[in-house]
TISE-419635 format. One record per residue (C-alpha): residue in one letter; x, y, z. Coordinates in Angstrom, 1 decimal. Layout:
BEGIN
<site rest="A" xx="X" yy="Y" zz="Z"/>
...
END
This chain:
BEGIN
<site rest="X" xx="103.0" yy="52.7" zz="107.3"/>
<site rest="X" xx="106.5" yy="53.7" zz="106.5"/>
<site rest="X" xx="108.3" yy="55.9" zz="109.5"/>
<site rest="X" xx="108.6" yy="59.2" zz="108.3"/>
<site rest="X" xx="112.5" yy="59.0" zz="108.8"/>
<site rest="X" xx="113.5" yy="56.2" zz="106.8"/>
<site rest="X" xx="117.0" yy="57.3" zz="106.0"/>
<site rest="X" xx="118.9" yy="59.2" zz="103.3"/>
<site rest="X" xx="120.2" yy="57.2" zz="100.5"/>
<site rest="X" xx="122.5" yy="57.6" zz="98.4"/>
<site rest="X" xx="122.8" yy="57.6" zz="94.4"/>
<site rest="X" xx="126.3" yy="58.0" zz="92.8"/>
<site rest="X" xx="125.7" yy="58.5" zz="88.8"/>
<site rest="X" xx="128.9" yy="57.5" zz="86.8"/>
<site rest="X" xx="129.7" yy="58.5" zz="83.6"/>
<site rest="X" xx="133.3" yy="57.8" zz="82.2"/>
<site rest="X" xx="134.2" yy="60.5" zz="79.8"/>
<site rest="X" xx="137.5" yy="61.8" zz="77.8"/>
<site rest="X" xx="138.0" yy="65.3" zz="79.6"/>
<site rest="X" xx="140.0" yy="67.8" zz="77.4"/>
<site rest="X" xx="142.6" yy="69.7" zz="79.5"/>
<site rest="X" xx="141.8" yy="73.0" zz="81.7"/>
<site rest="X" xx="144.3" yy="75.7" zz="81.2"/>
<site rest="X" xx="146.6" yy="76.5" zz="83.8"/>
<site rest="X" xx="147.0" yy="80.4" zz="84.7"/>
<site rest="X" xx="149.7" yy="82.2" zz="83.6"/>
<site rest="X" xx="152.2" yy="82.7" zz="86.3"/>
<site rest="X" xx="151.6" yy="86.1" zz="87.3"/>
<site rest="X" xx="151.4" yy="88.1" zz="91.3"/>
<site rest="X" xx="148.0" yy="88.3" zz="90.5"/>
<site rest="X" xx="146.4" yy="84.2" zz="89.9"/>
<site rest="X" xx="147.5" yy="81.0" zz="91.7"/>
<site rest="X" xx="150.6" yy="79.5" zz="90.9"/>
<site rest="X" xx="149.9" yy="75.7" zz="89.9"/>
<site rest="X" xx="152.7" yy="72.6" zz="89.9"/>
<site rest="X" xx="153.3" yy="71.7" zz="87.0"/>
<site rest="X" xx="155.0" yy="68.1" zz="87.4"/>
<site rest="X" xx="153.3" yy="64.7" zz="87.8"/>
<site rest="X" xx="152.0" yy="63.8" zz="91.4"/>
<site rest="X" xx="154.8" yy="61.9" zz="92.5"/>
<site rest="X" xx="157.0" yy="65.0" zz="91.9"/>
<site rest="X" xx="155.0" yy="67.1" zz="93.8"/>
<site rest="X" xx="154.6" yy="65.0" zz="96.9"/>
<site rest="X" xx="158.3" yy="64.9" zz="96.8"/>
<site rest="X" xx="158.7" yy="68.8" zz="96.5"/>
<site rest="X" xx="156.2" yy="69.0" zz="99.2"/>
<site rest="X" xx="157.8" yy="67.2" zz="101.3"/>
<site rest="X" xx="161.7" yy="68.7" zz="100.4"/>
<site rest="X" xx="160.3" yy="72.4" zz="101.3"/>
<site rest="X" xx="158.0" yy="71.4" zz="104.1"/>
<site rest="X" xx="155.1" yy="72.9" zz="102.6"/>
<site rest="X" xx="151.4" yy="71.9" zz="102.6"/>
<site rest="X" xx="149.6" yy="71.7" zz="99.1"/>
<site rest="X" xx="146.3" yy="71.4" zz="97.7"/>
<site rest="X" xx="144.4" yy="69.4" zz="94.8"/>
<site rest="X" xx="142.1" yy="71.1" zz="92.5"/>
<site rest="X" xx="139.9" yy="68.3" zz="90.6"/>
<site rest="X" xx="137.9" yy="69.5" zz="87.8"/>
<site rest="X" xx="136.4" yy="68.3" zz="85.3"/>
<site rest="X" xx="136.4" yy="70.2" zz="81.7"/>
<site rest="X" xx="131.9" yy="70.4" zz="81.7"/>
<site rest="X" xx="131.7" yy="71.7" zz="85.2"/>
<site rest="X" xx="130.5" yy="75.3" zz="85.3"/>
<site rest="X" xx="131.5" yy="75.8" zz="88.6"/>
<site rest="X" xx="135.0" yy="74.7" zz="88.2"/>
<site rest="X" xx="135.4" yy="77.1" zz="85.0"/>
<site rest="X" xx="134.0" yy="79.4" zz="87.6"/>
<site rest="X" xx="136.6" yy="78.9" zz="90.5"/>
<site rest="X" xx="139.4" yy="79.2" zz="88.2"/>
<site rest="X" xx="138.2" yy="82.6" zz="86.6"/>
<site rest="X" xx="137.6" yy="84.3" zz="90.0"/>
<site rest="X" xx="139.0" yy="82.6" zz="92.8"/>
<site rest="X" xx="142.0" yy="81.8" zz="91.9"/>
<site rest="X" xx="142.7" yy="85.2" zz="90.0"/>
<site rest="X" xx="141.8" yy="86.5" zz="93.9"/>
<site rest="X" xx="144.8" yy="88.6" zz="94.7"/>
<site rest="X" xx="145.3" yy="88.2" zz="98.3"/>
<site rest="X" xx="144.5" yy="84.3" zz="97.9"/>
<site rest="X" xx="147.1" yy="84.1" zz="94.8"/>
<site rest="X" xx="149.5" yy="86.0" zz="97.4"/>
<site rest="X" xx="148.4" yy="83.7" zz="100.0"/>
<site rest="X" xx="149.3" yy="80.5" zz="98.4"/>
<site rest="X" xx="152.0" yy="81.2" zz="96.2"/>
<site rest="X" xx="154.0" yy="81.6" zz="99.3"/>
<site rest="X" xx="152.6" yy="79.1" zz="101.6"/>
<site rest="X" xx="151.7" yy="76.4" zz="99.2"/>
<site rest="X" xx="152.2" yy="74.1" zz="96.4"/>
<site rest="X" xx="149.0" yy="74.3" zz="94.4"/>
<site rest="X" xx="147.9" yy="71.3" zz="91.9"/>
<site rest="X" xx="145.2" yy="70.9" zz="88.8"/>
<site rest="X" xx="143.8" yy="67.5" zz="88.3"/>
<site rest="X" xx="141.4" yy="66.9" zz="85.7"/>
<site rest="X" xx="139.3" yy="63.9" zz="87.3"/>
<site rest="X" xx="138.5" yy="62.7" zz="83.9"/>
<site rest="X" xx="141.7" yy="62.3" zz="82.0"/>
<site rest="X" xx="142.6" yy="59.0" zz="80.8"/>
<site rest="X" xx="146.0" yy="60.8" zz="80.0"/>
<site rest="X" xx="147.3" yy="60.8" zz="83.5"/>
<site rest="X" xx="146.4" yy="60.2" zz="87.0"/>
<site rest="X" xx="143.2" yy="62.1" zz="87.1"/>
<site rest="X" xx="141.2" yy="59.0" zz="87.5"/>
<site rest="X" xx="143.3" yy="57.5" zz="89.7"/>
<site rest="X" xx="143.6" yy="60.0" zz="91.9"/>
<site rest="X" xx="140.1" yy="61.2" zz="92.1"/>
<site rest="X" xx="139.7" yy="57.7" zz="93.1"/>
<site rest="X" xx="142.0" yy="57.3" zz="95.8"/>
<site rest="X" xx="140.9" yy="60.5" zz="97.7"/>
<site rest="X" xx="137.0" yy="59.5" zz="96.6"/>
<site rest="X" xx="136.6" yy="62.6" zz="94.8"/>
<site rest="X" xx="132.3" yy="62.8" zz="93.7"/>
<site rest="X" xx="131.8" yy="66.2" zz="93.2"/>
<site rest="X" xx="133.7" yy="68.9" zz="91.0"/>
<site rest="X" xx="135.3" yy="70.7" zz="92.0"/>
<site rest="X" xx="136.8" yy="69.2" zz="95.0"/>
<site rest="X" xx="139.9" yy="71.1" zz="96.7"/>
<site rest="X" xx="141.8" yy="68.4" zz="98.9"/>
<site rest="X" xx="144.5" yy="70.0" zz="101.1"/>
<site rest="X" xx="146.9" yy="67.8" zz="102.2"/>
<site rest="X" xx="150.1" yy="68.2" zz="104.8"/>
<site rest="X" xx="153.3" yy="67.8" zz="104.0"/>
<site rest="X" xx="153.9" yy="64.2" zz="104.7"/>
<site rest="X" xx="150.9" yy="63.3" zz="102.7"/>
<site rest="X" xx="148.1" yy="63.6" zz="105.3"/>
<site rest="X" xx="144.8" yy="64.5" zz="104.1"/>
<site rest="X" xx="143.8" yy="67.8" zz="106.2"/>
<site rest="X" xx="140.5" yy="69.0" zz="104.5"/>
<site rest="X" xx="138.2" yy="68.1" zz="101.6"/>
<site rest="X" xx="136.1" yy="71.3" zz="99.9"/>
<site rest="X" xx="133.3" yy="70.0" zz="97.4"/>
<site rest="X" xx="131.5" yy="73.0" zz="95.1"/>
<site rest="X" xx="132.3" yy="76.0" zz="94.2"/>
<site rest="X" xx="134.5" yy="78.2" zz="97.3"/>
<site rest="X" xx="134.8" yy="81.9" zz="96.6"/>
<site rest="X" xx="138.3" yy="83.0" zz="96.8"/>
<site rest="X" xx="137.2" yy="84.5" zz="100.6"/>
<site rest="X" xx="136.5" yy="81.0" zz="101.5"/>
<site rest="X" xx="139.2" yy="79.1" zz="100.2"/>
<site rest="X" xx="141.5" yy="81.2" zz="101.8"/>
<site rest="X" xx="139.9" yy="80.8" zz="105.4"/>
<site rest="X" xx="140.5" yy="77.2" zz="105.4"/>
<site rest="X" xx="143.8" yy="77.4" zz="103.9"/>
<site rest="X" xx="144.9" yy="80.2" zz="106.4"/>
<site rest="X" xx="144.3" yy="76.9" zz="109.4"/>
<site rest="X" xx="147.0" yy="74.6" zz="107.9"/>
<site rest="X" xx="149.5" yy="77.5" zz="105.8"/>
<site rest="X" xx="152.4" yy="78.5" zz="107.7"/>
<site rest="X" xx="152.6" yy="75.9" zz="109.8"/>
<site rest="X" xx="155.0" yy="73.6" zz="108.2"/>
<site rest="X" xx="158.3" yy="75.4" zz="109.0"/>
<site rest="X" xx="160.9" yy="76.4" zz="107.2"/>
<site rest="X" xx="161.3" yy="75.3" zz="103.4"/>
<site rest="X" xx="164.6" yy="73.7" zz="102.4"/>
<site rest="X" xx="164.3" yy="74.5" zz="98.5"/>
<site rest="X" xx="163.9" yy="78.4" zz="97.6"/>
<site rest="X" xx="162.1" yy="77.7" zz="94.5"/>
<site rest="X" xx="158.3" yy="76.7" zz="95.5"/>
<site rest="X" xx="157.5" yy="76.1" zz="92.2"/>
<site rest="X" xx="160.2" yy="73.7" zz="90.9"/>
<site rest="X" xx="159.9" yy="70.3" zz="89.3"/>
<site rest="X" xx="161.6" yy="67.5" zz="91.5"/>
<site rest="X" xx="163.2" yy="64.8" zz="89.5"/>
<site rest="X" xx="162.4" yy="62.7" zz="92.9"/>
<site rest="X" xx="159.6" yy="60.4" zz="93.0"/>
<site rest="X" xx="160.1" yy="59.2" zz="96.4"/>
<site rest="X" xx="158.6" yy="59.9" zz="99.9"/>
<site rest="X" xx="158.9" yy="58.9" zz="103.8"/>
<site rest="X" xx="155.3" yy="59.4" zz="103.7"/>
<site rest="X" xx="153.5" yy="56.4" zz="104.6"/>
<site rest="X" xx="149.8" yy="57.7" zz="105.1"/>
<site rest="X" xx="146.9" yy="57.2" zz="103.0"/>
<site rest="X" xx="147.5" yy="60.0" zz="100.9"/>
<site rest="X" xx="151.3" yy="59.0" zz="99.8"/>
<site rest="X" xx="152.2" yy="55.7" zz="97.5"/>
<site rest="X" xx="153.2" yy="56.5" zz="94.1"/>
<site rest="X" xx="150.9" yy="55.9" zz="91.4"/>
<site rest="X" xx="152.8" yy="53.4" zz="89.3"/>
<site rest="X" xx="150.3" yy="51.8" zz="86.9"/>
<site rest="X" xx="147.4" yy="54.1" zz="86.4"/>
<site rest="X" xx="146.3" yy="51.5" zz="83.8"/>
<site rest="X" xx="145.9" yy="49.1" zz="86.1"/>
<site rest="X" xx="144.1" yy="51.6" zz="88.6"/>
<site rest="X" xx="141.6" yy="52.2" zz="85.6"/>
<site rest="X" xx="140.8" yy="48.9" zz="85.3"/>
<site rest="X" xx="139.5" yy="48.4" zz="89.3"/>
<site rest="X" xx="136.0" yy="49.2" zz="89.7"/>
<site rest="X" xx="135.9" yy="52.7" zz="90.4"/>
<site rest="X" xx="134.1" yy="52.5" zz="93.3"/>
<site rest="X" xx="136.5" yy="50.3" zz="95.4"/>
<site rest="X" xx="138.2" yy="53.4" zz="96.9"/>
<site rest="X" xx="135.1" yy="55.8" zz="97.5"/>
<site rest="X" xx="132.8" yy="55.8" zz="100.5"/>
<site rest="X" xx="131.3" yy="52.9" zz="102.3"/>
<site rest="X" xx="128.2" yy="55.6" zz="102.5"/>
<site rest="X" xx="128.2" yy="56.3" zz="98.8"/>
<site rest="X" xx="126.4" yy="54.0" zz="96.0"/>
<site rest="X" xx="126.4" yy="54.2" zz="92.2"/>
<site rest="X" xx="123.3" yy="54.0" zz="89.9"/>
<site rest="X" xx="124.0" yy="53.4" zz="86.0"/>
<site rest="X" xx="121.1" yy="54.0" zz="84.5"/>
<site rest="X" xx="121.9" yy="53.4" zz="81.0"/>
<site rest="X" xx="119.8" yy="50.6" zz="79.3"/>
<site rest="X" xx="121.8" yy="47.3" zz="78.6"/>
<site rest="X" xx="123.3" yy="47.6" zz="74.8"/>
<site rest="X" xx="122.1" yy="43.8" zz="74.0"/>
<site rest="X" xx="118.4" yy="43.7" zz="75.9"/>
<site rest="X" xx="116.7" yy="40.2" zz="76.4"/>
<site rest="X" xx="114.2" yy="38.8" zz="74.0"/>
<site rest="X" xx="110.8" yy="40.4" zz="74.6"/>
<site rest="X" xx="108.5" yy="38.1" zz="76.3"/>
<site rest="X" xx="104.9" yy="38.4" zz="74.8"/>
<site rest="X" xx="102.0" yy="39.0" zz="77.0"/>
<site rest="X" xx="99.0" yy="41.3" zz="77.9"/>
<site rest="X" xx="100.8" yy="43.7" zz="80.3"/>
<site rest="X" xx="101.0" yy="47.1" zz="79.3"/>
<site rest="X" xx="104.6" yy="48.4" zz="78.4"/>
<site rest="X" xx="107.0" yy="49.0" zz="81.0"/>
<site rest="X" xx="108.3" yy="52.5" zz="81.5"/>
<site rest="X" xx="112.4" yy="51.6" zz="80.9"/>
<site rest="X" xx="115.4" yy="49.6" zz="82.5"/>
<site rest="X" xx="117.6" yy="51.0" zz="84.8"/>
<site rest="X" xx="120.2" yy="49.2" zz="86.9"/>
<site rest="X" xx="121.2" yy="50.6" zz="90.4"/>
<site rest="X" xx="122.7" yy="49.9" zz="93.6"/>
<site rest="X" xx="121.9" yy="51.5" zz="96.3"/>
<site rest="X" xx="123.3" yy="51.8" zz="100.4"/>
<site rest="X" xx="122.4" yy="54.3" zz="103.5"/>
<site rest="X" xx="123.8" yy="57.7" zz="103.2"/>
<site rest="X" xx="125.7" yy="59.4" zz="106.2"/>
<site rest="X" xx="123.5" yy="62.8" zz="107.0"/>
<site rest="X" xx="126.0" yy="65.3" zz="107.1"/>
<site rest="X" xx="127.1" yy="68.8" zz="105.4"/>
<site rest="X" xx="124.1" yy="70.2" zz="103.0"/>
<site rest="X" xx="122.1" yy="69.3" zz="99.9"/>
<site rest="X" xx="120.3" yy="71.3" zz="96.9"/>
<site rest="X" xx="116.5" yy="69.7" zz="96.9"/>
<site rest="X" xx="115.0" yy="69.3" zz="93.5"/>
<site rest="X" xx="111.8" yy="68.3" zz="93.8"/>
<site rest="X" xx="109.1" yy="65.8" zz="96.2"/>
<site rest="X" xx="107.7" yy="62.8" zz="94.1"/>
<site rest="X" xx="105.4" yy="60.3" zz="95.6"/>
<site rest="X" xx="106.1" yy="57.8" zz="92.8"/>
<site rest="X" xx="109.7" yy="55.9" zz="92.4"/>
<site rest="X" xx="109.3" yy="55.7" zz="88.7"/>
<site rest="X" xx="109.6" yy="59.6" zz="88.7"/>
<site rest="X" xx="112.5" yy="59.7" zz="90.8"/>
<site rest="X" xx="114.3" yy="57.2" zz="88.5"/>
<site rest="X" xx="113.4" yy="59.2" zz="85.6"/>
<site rest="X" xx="114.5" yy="62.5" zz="87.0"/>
<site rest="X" xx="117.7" yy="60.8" zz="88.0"/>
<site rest="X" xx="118.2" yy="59.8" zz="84.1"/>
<site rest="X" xx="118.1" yy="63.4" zz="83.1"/>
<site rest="X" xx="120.4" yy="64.6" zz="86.0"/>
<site rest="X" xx="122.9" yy="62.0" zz="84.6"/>
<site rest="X" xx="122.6" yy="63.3" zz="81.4"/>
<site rest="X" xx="123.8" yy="66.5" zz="82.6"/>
<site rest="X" xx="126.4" yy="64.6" zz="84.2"/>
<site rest="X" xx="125.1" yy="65.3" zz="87.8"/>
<site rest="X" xx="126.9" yy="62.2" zz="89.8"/>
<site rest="X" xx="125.5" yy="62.5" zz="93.2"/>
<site rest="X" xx="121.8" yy="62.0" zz="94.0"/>
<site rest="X" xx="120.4" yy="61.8" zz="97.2"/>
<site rest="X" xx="116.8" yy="60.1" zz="97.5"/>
<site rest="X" xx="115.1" yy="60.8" zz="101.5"/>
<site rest="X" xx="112.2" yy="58.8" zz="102.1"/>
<site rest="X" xx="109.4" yy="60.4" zz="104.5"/>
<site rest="X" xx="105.8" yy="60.6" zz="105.0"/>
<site rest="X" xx="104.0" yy="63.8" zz="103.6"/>
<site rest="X" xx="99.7" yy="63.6" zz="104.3"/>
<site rest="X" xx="100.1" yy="60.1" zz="105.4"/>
<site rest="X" xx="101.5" yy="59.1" zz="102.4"/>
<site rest="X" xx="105.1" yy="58.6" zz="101.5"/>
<site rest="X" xx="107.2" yy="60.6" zz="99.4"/>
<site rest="X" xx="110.1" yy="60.6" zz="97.7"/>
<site rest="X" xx="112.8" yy="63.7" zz="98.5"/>
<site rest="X" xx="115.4" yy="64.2" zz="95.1"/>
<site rest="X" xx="118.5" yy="65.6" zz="96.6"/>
<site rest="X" xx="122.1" yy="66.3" zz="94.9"/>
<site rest="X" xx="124.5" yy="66.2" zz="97.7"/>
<site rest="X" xx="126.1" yy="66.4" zz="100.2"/>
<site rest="X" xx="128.1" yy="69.7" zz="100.2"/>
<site rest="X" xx="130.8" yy="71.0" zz="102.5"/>
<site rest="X" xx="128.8" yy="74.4" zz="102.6"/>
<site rest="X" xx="125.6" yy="76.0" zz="102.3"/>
<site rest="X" xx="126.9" yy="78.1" zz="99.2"/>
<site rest="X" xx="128.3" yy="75.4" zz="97.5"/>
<site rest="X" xx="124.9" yy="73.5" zz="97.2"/>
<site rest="X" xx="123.2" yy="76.6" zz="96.4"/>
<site rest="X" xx="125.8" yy="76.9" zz="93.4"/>
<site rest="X" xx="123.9" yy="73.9" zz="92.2"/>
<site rest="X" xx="120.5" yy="75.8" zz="90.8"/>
<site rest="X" xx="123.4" yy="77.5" zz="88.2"/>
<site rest="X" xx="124.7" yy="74.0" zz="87.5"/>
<site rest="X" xx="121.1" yy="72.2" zz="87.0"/>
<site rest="X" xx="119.2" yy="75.5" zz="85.9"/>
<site rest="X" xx="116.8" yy="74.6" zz="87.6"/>
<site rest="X" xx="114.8" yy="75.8" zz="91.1"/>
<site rest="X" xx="115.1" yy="74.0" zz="94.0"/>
<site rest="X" xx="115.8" yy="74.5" zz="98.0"/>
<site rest="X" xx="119.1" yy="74.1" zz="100.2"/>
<site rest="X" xx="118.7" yy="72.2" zz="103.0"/>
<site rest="X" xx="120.3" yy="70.8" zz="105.7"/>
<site rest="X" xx="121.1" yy="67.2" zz="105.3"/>
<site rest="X" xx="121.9" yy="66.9" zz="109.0"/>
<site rest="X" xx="118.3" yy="67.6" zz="109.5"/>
<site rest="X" xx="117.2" yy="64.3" zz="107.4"/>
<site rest="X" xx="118.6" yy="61.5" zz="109.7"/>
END
C-alpha cells in the first residue's frame, strides 16, 4: 500500500497566448507611478538614483491582476509610498511585443500577478504571487524602501537613454534578443521543483489501431517532477481515480490556470488523489483563487503536505 505521504507534485499548465496591453494609471498623487521605458532603461535609472524597484507581471485575462491595479495601486498611502521610494514597472507576461516573456522567464514568473522587488544593483529581494491588498504590498515594500541612499537624479520617473549596468547578479544582463529568448523552451529558466503538463491532443494523431478494447478516455501529454512544500495552496477537490484528476486539470487549463498541484495520500486505506493550484506566498492570495476558478474549494497549508 502506498504511504500516505508520497509527496506533492507539481503540474505547470502552459498556454502561449497574445496578451493585449494593461493600461497604465494616469500619473496622479493618488495611483502608483509606473516606468515607462524598456527594462534596460530602468535598471539603469535604478541604479543612477539608487533606488529599489519592483515588477508587476500580469497578464490581460487575470481577474486578480485587473483587481490589484484598480485598488491597490490606486491605495493612497502605497502610491505615496512608492512614488517616492521606488521605481515601479508593468510587464505583461504574455506579450510577444516586448520582453514580457522573456522576463517572466528569467525571474520564473508562474502565477499572475507576481510583484518581484529587486535592489538597486539588480538583486532579487522578494517575489509576491496572487493578489496583495494595497496594506500588504506596502508591508513588504516598507523592509527594502529607504534604504538605498540618496538618489543622484531628481526626477524618479525619467527615461534613461542608458542601457548599461555594473550589476552583475542574476537579475541584471540586458535582454538583447527577445526573439531568440522566445525560441528556448520556456521552462529552461523556471524552477527545478516546477513541471509542465500540455494537455492538448496532438494535431496529427496516429492511425487508430483496430481491436476489441473499449475507447480510451483522451491523450494528454505531461511531465511531471517533486514539488518543494512550501507557502499555501487553494484545494479543489479529492479524486481517487487519475483519469479525473487529468480531466479536471484540462478544464483548469482552459481557464488558463498554469499551476496544479497533485498530493498523493491514503484516505480509508485507499489512495487518493489531492487537486491543488499552488503554491502562494500567502494565505489570502490562495484564497483569491475561489474568485479566479468560481469554484469552492479549501486553503491549505502546503507546508503541511510534505
Amino acid at each position: 500500500m502506498m504511504s500516505s505521504k508520497t509527496g506533492l507534485w507539481s503540474i505547470v499548465l502552459f498556454a502561449l497566448c497574445l496578451g493585449g496591453g494593461m493600461p497604465l494609471h494616469a500619473k496622479t498623487d493618488a495611483s502608483v507611478r509606473f516606468f515607462t521605458g524598456s527594462y534596460n532603461d530602468l535598471r539603469s535609472e535604478a541604479y543612477a538614483q539608487n533606488k529599489p524597484y519592483f515588477i508587476n507581471f500580469y497578464t490581460d485575462w487575470c481577474t486578480p491582476c485587473e483587481n490589484i491595479r484598480k485598488f491597490s495601486f490606486t491605495d493612497p498611502t502605497l502610491a505615496g509610498y512608492v512614488n517616492q521610494h521606488y521605481l515601479a514597472y508593468n510587464v505583461d507576461a504574455e506579450s510577444l511585443s516586448g520582453d514580457g516573456v522573456a522576463l517572466a522567464q528569467r525571474f520564473g514568473v508562474l502565477f499572475y500577478p507576481t510583484i518581484i522587488v529587486v535592489s538597486p544593483t539588480g538583486e532579487t529581494l522578494e517575489q509576491l504571487s496572487g493578489y496583495q491588498s494595497g496594506h500588504a504590498l506596502l508591508k513588504v515594500l516598507k523592509k527594502y524602501g529607504g534604504k538605498a541612499g540618496s538618489s543622484t537624479n531628481s526626477n524618479s520617473n525619467s527615461n534613461s537613454s542608458s542601457s548599461s549596468s555594473t550589476s552583475t547578479n542574476t537579475a541584471s544582463g540586458p535582454i538583447t534578443d527577445t526573439q531568440a529568448a522566445l525560441t528556448r523552451n520556456l521552462t529552461e529558466n523556471a524552477s527545478a521543483s516546477s513541471a509542465i503538463l500540455d494537455l492538448t491532443t496532438p494535431s496529427s494523431p496516429s492511425p487508430v489501431v483496430t481491436n476489441t478494447s473499449k475507447p480510451g478516455q483522451g491523450l494528454f501529454r505531461l511531465v511531471v517532477n517533486r514539488e518543494t512544500a512550501t507557502g499555501f495552496g487553494y484545494q479543489l477537490g479529492v479524486f481517487s481515480d487519475y483519469a479525473n484528476v487529468l480531466k479536471e486539470a484540462e478544464k483548469l487549463r482552459a481557464k488558463n490556470q498554469r499551476h496544479v498541484l497533485v498530493y498523493i495520500s491514503e484516505l480509508n486505506g485507499k489512495t487518493v488523489f489531492k487537486l491543488i493550484l499552488g503554491p502562494f506566498s500567502t494565505r489570502e492570495s490562495a484564497g483569491q483563487q475561489r474568485q479566479v476558478t468560481g469554484r469552492e474549494g479549501m486553503v491549505v497549508s502546503l507546508v503541511s503536505l510534505r
